[in-house]
C-alpha positions in Angstrom: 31.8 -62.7 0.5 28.7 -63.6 2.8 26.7 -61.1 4.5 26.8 -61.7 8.3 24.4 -60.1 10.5 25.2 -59.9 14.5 22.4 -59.2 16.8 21.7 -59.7 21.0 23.7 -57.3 22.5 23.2 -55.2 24.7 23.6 -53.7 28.4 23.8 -56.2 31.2 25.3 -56.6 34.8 28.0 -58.6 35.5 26.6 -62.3 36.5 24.2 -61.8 33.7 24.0 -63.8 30.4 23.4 -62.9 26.7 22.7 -65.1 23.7 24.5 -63.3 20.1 23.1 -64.6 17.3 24.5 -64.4 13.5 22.3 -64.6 10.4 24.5 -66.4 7.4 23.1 -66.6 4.1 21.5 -69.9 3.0 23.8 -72.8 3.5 26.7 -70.3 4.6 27.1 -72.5 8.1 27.2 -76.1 6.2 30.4 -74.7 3.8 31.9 -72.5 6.3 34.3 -72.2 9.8 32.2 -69.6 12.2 33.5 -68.0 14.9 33.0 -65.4 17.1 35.3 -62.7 17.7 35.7 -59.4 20.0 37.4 -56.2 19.9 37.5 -53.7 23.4 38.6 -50.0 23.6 42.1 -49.3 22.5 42.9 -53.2 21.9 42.9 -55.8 19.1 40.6 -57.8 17.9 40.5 -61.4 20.3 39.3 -64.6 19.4 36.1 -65.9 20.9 34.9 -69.0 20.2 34.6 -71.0 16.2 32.4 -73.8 15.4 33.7 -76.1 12.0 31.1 -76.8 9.5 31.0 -80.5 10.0 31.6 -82.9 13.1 31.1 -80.4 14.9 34.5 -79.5 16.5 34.2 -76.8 18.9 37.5 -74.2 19.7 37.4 -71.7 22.3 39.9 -69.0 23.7 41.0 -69.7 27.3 39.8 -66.7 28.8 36.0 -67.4 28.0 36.2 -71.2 28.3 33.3 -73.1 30.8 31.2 -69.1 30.5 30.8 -69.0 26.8 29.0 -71.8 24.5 29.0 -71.2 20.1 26.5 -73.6 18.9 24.8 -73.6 15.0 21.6 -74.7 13.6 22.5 -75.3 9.6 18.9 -75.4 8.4 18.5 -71.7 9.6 22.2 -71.0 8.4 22.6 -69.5 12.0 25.7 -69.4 14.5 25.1 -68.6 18.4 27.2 -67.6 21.0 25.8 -68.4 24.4 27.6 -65.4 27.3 27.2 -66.7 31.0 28.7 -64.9 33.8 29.3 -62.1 32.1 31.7 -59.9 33.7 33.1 -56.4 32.6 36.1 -57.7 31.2 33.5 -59.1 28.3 32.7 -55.4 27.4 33.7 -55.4 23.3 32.1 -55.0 20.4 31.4 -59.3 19.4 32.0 -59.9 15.7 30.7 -62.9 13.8 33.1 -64.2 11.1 33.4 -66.8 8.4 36.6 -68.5 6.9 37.4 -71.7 4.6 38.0 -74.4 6.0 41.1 -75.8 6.5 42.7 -72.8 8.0 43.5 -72.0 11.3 40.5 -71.3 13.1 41.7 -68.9 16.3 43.1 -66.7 14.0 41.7 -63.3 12.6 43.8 -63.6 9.8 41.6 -66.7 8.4 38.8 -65.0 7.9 37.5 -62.9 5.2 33.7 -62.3 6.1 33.6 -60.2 8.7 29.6 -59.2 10.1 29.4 -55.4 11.6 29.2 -56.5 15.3 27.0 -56.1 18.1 27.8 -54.1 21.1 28.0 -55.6 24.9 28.3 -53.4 27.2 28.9 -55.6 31.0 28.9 -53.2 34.3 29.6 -54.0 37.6 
């Protein structure tokens, strides 16, 4: 039921990087899995990236792993997702997301607060 707001997209050239950033309500990123998720043209939505509310513990999608970097700062209730490299094949609109804990983090299905996305647009 939070209200997640996604923000740093925009147009870029491949080799270039971007920094997303999602606004939680207070405290949302202390009680709360995050993760970052992505949906291109004409396919499904893909898991990113998720961050766990405590530890942290840090899961990825193979795909984006050693280019892409989620990170959190709790006292701003904010999640990051840190693009290097970017490459075309990034083009989607990027979705932040938050779930309970305890449930599977890579998949869309755990999660029930959904932000509105940001576009990222990669060309070559």
């Amino acid at each position: 039921q939070a209200q997640l707001v996604e923000s740093g997209g925009g147009l870029v050239q491949a080799g270039d990087s971007l920094t997303l950033t999602c606004v939680a309500p207070r405290r949302t990123t202390m009680w709360y899995t995050m993760a970052w998720f992505r949906q291109a043209p004409g396919k499904e939505r893909e898991f990113v990236a998720a961050i766990s509310r405590s530890g942290p513990r840090t899961y990825n999608t193979d795909s984006v792993k050693g280019r892409f970097t989620i990170s959190k700062d709790d006292a701003k209730s904010t999640v990051y997702l840190q693009m290097n490299s970017l490459q075309p094949e990034d083009t989607a609109v990027y979705y932040c997301a938050a779930a309970q804990p305890g449930n599977p983090a890579k998949q869309t299905s755990s999660y029930d607060n959904w932000g509105q996305g940001t576009q990222v647009t990669v060309s070559s």
